[in-house]
C-alpha positions as CSV (number, residue, x, y, z in Angstrom):
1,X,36.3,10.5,-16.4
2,X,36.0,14.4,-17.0
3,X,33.3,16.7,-16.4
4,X,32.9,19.7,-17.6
5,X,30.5,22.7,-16.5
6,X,28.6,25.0,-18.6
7,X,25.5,28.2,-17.7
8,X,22.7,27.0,-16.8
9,X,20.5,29.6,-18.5
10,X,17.3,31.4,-17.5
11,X,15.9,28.1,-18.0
12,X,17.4,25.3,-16.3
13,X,14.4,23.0,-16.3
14,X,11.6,23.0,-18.6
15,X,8.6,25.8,-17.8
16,X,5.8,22.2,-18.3
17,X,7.3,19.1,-19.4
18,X,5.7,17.1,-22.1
19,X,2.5,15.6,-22.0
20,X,1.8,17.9,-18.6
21,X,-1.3,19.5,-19.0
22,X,-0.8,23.1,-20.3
23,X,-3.9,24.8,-19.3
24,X,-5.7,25.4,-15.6
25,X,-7.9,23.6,-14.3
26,X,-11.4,25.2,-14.8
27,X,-12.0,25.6,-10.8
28,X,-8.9,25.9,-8.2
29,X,-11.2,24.7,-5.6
30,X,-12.4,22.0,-6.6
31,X,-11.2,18.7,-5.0
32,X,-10.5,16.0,-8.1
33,X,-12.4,12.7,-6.5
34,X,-9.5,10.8,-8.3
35,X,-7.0,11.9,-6.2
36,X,-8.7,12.7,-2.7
37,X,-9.8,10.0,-0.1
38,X,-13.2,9.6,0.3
39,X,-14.0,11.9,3.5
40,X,-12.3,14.6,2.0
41,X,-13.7,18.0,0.9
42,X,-14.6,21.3,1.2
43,X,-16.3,23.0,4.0
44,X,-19.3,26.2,4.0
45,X,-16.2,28.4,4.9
46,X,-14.0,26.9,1.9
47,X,-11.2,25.2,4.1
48,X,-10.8,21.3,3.4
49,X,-12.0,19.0,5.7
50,X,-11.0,15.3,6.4
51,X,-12.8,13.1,8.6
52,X,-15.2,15.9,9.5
53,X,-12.3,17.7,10.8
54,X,-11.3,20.9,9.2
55,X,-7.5,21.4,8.6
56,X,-6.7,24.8,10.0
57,X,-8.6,22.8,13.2
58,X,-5.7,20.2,13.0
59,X,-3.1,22.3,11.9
60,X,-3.6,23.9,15.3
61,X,-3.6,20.9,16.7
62,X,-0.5,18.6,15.6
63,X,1.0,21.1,13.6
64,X,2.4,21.3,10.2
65,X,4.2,19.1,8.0
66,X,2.2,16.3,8.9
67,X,0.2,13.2,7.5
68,X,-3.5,13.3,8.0
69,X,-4.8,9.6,7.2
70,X,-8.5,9.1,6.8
71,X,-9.4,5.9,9.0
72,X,-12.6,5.3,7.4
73,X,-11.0,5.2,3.7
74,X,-8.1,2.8,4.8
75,X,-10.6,0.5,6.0
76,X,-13.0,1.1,2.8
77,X,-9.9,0.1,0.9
78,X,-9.0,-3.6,2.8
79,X,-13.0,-4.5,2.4
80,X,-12.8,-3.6,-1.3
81,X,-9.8,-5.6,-1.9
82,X,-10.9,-8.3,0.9
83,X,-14.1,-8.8,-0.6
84,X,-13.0,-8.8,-4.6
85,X,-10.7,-11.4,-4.0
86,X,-13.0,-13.6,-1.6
87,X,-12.4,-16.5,0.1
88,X,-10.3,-18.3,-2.9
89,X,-7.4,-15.8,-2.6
90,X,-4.9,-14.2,0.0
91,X,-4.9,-10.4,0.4
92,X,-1.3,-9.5,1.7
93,X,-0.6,-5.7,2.7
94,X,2.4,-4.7,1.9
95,X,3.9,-2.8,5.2
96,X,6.7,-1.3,3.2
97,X,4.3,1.2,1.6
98,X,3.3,2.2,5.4
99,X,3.4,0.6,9.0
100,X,2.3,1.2,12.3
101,X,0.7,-0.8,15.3
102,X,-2.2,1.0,14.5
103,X,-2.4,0.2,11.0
104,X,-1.5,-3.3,12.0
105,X,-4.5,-3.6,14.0
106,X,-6.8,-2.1,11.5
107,X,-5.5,-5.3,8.6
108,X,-6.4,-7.7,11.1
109,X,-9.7,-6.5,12.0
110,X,-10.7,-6.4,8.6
111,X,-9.2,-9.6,7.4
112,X,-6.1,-8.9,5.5
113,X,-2.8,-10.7,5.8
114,X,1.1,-9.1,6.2
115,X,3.5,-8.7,4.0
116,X,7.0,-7.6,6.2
117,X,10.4,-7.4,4.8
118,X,12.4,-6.8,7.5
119,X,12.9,-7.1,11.1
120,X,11.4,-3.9,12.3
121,X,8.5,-4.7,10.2
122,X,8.0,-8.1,11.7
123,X,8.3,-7.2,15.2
124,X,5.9,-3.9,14.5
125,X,3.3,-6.9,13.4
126,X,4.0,-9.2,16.5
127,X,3.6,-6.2,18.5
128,X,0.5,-5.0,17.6
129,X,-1.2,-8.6,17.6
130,X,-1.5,-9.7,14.1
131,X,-1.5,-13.4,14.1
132,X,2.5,-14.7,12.8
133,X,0.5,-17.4,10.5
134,X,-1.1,-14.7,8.5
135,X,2.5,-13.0,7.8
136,X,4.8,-13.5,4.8
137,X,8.8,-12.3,5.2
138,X,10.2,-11.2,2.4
139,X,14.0,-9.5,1.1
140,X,16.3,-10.4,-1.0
141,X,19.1,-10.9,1.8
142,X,17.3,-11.6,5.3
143,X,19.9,-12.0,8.3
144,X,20.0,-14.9,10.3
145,X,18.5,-13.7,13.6
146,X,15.3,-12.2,10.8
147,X,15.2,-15.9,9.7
148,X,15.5,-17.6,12.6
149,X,12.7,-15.0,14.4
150,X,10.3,-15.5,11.4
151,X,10.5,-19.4,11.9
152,X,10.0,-18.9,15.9
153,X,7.2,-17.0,15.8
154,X,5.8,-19.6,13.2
155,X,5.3,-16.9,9.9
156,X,3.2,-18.4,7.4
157,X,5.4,-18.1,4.2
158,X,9.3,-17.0,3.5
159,X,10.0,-16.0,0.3
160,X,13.0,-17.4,-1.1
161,X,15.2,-14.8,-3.1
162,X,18.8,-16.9,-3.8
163,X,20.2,-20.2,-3.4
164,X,22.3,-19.3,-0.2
165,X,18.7,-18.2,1.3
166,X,17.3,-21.6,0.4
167,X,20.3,-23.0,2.6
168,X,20.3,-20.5,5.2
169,X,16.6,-21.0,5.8
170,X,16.9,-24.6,5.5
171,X,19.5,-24.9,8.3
172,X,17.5,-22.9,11.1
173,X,14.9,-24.6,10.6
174,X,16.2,-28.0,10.8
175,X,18.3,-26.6,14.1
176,X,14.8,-25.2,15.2
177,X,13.5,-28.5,14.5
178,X,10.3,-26.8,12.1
179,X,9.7,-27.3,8.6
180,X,9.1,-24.0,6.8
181,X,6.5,-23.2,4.2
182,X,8.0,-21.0,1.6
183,X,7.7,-20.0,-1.7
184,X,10.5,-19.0,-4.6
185,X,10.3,-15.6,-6.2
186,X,11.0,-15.8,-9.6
187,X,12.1,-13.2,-12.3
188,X,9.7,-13.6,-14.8
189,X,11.8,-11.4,-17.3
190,X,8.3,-8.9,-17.7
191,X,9.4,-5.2,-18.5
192,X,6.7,-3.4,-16.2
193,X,6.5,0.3,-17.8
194,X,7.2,2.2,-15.1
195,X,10.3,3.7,-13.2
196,X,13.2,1.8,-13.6
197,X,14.2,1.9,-9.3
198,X,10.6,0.0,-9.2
199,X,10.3,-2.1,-11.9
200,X,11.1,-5.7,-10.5
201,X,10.9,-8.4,-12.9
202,X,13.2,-8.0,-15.4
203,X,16.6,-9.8,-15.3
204,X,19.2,-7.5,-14.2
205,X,18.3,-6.8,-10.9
206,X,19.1,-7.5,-7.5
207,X,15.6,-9.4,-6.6
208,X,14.4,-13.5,-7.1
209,X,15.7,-16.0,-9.5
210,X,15.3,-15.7,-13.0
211,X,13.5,-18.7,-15.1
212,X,15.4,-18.3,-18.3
213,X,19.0,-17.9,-17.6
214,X,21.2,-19.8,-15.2
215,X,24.1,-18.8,-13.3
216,X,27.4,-17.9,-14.2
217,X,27.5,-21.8,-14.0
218,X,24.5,-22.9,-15.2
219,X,22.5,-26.0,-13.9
220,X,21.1,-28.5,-16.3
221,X,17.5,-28.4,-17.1
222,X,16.7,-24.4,-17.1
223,X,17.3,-21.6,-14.9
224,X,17.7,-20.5,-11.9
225,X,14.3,-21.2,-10.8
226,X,13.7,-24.5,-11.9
227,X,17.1,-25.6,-10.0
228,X,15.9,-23.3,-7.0
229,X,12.7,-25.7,-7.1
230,X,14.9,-29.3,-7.3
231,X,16.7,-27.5,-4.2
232,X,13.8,-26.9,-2.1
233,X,12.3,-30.2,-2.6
234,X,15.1,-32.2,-1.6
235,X,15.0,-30.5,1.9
236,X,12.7,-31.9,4.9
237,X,13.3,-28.5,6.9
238,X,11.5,-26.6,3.7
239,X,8.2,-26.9,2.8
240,X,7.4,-25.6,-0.6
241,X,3.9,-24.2,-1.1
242,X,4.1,-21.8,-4.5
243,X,6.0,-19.3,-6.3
244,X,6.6,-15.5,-6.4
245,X,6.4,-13.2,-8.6
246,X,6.5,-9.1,-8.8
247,X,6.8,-7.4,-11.6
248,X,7.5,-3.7,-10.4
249,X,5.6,-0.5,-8.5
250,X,2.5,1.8,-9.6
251,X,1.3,-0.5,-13.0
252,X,-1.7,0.8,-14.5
253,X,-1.6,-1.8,-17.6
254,X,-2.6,-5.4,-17.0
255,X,-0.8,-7.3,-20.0
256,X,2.5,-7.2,-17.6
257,X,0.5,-9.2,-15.4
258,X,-0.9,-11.7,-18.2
259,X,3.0,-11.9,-19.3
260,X,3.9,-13.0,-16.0
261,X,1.1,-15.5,-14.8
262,X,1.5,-17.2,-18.6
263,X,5.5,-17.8,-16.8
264,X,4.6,-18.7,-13.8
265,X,1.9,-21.5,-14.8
266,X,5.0,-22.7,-17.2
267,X,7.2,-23.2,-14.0
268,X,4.5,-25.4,-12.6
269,X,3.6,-27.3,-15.2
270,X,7.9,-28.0,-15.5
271,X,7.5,-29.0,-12.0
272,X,4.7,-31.3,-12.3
273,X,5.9,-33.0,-15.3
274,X,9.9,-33.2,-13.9
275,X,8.4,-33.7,-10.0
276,X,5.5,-35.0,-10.3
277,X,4.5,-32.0,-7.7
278,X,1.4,-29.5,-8.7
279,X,2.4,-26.6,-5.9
280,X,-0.8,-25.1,-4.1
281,X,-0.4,-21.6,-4.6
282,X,1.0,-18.4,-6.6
283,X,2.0,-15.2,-5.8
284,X,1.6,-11.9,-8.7
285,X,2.9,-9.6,-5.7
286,X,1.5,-6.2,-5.9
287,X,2.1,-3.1,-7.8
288,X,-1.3,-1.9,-8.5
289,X,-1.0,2.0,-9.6
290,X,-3.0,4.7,-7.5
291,X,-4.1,8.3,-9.0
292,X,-1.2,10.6,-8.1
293,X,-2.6,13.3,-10.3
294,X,-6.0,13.7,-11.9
295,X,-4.8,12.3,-15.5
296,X,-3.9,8.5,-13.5
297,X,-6.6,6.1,-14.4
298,X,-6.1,3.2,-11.7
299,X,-8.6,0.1,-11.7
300,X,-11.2,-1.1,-9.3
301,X,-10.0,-3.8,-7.2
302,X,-13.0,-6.2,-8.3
303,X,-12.0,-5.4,-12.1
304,X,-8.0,-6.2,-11.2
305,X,-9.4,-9.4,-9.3
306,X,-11.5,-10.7,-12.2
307,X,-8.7,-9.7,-14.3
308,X,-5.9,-11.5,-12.4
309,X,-8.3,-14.8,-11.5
310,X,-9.8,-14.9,-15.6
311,X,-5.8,-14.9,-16.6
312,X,-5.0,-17.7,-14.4
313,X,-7.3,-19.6,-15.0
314,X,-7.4,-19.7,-18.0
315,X,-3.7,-20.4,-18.7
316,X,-4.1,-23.4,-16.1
317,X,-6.4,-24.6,-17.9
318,X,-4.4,-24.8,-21.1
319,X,-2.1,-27.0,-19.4
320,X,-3.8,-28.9,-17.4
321,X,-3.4,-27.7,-14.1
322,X,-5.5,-27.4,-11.0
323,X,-5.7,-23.6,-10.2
324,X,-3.6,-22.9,-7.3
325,X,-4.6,-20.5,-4.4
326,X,-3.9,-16.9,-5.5
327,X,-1.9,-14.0,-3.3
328,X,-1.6,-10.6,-4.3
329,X,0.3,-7.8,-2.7
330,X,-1.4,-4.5,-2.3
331,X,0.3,-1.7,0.0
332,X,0.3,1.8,-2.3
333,X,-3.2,0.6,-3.6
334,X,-4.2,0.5,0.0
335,X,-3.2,2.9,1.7
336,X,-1.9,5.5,-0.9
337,X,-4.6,7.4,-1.4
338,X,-6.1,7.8,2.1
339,X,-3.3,9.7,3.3
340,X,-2.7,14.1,2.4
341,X,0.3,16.0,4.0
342,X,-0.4,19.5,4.9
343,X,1.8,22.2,5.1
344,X,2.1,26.0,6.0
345,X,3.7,28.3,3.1
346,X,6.5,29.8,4.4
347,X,8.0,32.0,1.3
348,X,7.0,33.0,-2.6
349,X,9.2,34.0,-5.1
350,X,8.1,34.6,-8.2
351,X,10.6,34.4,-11.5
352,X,8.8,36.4,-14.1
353,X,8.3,34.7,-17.0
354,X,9.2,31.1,-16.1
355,X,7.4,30.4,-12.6
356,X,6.3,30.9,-9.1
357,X,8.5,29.1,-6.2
358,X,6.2,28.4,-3.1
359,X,8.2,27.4,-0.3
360,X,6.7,24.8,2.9
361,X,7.8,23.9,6.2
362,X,8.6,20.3,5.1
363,X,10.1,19.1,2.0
364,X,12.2,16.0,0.6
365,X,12.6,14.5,4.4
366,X,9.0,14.2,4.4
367,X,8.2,12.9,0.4
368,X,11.7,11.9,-1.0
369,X,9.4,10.3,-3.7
370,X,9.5,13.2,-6.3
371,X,13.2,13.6,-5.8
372,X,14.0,10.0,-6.4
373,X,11.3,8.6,-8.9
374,X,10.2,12.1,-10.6
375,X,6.8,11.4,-9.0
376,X,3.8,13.7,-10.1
377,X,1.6,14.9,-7.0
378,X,-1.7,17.4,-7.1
379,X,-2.0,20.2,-4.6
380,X,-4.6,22.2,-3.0
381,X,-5.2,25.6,-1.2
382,X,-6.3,24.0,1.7
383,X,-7.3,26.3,4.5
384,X,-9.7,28.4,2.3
385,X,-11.3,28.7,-1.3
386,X,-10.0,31.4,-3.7
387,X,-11.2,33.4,-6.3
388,X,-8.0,34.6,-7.9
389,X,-6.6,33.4,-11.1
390,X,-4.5,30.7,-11.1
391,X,-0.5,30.8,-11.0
392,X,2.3,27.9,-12.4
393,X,3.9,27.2,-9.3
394,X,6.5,24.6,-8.1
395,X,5.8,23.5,-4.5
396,X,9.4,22.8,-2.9
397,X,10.7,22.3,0.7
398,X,13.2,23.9,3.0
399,X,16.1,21.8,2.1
400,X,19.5,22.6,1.1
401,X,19.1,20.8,-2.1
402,X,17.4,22.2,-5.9
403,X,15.8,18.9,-5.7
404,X,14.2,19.6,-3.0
405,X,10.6,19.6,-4.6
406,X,7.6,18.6,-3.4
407,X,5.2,19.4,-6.2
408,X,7.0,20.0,-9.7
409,X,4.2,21.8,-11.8
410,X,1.1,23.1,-10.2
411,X,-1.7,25.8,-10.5
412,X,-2.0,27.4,-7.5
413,X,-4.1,31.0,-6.8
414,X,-2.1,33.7,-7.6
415,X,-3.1,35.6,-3.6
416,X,-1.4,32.2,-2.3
417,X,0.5,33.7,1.3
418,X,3.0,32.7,3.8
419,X,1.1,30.8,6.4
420,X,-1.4,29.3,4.4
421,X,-2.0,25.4,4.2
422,X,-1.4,23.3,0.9
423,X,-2.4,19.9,1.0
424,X,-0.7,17.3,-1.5
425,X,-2.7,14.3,-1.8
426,X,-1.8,10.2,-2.1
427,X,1.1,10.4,0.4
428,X,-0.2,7.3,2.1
429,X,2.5,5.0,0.8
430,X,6.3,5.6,0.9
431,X,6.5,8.7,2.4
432,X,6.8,8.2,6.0
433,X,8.1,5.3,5.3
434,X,10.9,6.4,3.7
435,X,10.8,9.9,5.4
436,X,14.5,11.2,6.6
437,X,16.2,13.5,9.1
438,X,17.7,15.1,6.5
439,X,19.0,18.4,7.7
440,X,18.3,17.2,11.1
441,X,14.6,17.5,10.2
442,X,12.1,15.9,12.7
443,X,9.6,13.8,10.8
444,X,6.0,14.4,10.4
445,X,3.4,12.8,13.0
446,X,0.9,10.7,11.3
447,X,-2.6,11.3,12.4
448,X,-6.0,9.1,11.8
449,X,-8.9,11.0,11.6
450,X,-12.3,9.5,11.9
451,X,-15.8,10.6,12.3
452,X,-15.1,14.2,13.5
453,X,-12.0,13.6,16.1
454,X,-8.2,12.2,15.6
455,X,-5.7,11.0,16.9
456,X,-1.8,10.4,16.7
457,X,-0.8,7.0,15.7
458,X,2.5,7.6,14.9
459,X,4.2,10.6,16.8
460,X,6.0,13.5,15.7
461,X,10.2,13.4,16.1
462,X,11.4,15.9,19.0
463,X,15.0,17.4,19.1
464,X,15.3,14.8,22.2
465,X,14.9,12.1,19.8
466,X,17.6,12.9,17.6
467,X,20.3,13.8,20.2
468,X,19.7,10.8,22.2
469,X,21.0,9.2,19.2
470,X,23.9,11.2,18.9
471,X,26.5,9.4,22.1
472,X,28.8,12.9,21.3
């Protein structure tokens, strides 16, 4: 394969892509209510506060980069979603999007289920004391000591993702002597519009079993999932309770959903009519978009429940089907938006003409999101209110990378200075989650703030940390 390199230009990336939004905002301090959590705002003296709290106060205090989460929001959030689903329906966070034993402990007290997908996740949920009947475990290639802990502990679902899980789980449980309550994640063949590293339900992918094309050796009588289903049932160790689906990340429009419960329904109405089986429960996973930047238009958690339960329903109706128990995934929609990292501005160059670089002490180790998905974020002047006129800026980090960008198109105030505070908004989910040492960076604490004090729940890295990795 060759490759070939030619100049860059003046202009290596577009000043605004399209469809950005050309113009300033009418007021660089004011905090969009889209994209802030609820406790957030402005002080008399112009500096954000969280919590009460004002963020040159915790800058001081815990330093910068760092992941301020408003307590109070976070729990608004699991109500909201607790209460639009009611007592006909499972609420299952998703930990991926963000875990701690804090946060842990926070789900259970407000009456949310687990989703984990990994060991770490599961014993982080043990730990902290959620209950291992409210958990679900899911991947698409579990080990056998994940497998054989998750049935120990006595989780209350496994989702299936291939036939050699089916047997794998089957086995150790019938060595353990427990039969296993599982469900089978299906590939519903829904094209979610959204990135193409989220978006889960289409065919070629490495996640569930697809329900209109076999194997490279096809099984009689359908796909994949209908001969994942004859599988399941003919094994005493397994206990099949529903099926999964997920049809991708951050999904603003509900048809995909529609799509995919109309599919699913079909699956169970093939497996009452060939089994004479109507399974108890389904799963539409999670994906629920969040408002990244002010232009994101996400929906109400009791308008996505009526939406969700009105689609079901209906479609069992139309074939004759009692409506199963309903599980839904929420993790980004949860915690996303409670969450702001704050950093100090360390250097600004300008590039006449084109744009203005601000530089922060963190950077791709800490959000990796913008880098990997093109992810839009908002930004603030954070530690005080400005009167100057607004400058296109990129926010980027301290990384040895041109990737390395935190915020790619911003307005920011053109008397911006090294040690002020920028906070970037919705960094709840993924980002210390998928947070690196990249550079040998030491990530960013995570602090709850609540009713004018906070707290640490998850520590920040120290150079002791990463050497006592490092055997030499």
């Amino acid at each position: 394969m060759s490759r070939s390199a030619h100049p860059a230009g003046p202009r290596y990336a577009d000043v605004l892509p399209e469809g950005h939004y050309t113009a300033p905002p009418a007021d660089l301090n004011q905090l969009d209510r889209t994209v802030w959590s609820q406790t957030v705002e402005r002080g008399t003296e112009g500096a954000v506060t969280v919590g009460g709290m004002d963020v040159r106060q915790l800058a001081e205090e815990f330093g910068t980069p760092a992941y301020f989460l408003d307590e109070a929001d976070f729990r608004a959030r699991c109500r909201a979603w607790r209460d639009a689903f009611g007592q006909g329906a499972d609420v299952f966070y998703a930990g991926k999007a963000f875990l701690s034993r804090a946060v842990v402990r926070w789900l259970y007290e407000e009456g949310l289920n687990l989703d984990v997908c990994s060991g770490g996740e599961l014993a982080t949920a043990l730990e902290a004391g959620m209950p291992a009947d409210r958990i679900a475990l899911h991947g698409n290639n579990k080990s056998v000591d994940e497998i054989t802990r998750a049935i120990e502990v006595g989780v209350g679902r496994i989702v299936l993702d291939s036939f050699q899980e089916i047997a794998r789980v089957a086995h150790i449980a019938g060595r353990l002597g427990r039969r296993q309550a599982v469900q089978i994640r299906v590939t519903v063949g829904v094209e979610a519009h959204t990135h193409e590293f989220i978006a889960t339900a289409h065919e070629d992918q490495k996640f569930g079993l697809a329900l209109g094309r076999g194997t490279s050796q096809p099984e009689a009588g359908g796909g994949q999932a209908a001969e994942a289903v004859r599988r399941v049932l003919k094994l005493d160790s397994l206990e099949l309770t529903g099926i999964h689906s997920h049809i991708g990340s951050q999904i603003f429009d509900m048809a995909g959903f529609e799509v995919s419960a109309r599919r699913v329904v079909g699956l169970l109405t093939e497996i009452r009519d060939e089994h004479g089986v109507e399974l108890p429960e389904i799963d539409l996973g999670g994906g629920l978009g969040i408002a990244y930047t002010p232009e994101d238009d996400p929906s109400e958690p009791h308008d996505i429940a009526k939406s969700l339960g009105d689609i079901v329903r209906r479609e069992c109706e139309s074939a004759g089907l009692a409506v199963p128990r309903l599980s839904v995934e929420p993790g980004r929609a949860i915690v996303g938006p409670t969450a702001f990292t704050l950093y100090e501005v360390g250097t600004i160059k300008e590039l006449e003409g084109l744009r203005t670089y601000v530089s922060v002490d963190g950077g791709m180790s800490d959000n990796i999101r913008t880098a990997l998905y093109d992810a839009e974020y908002s930004v603030a002047l954070a530690s005080r209110a400005s009167e100057a006129p607004p400058m296109l800026s990129r926010v980027v980090g301290k990384h040895c990378e041109s990737g390395d960008i935190v915020v790619r198109d911003a307005f920011l105030p053109a008397d911006l200075a090294p040690g002020d505070l920028l906070a970037v908004p919705a960094t709840g989910a993924y980002c210390r989650s998928m947070a690196s040492n990249y550079n040998h960076a030491l990530r960013p604490p995570v602090v709850a703030v609540k009713d004018g004090s906070a707290r640490t729940i998850v520590r920040r890295e120290t150079e002791e940390d990463l050497l006592r990795l490092d055997v030499g």
